[in-house]
C-alpha positions in Angstrom: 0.0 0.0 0.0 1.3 3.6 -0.8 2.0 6.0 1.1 1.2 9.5 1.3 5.0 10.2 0.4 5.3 7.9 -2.1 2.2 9.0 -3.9 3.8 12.7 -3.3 7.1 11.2 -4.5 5.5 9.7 -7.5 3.9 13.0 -8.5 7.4 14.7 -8.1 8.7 11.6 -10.8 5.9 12.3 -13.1 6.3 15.9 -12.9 10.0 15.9 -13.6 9.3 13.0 -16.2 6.8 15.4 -18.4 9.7 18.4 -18.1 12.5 16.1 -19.2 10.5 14.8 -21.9 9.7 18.2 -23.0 13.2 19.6 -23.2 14.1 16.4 -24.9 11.7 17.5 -27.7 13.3 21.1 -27.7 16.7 20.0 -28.5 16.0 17.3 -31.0 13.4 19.7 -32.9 17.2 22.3 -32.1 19.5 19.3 -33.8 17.3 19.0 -36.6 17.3 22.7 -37.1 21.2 22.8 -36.9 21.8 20.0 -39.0 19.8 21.4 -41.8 21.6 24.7 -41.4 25.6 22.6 -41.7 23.5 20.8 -44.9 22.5 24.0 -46.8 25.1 26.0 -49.1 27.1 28.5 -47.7 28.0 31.5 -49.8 
């Protein structure tokens, strides 16, 4: 049976989980971008 500080615990995981996953998402959209910009022509 959980606890009140595991459930607490839990909602800190989730909560950290969600922001982790969300700046994962910012710097793969970030590599994308600035692999595209080394692929292009320079002049």
């Amino acid at each position: 049976m959980a606890t009140v500080s595991d459930i607490e615990r839990i909602r800190q995981l989730e909560k950290e989980n969600r922001e982790l996953k969300r700046a994962n998402d910012i710097l793969k959209s970030a590599s994308a971008f600035f692999a595209a910009e080394l692929d292009r022509p320079h002049r």
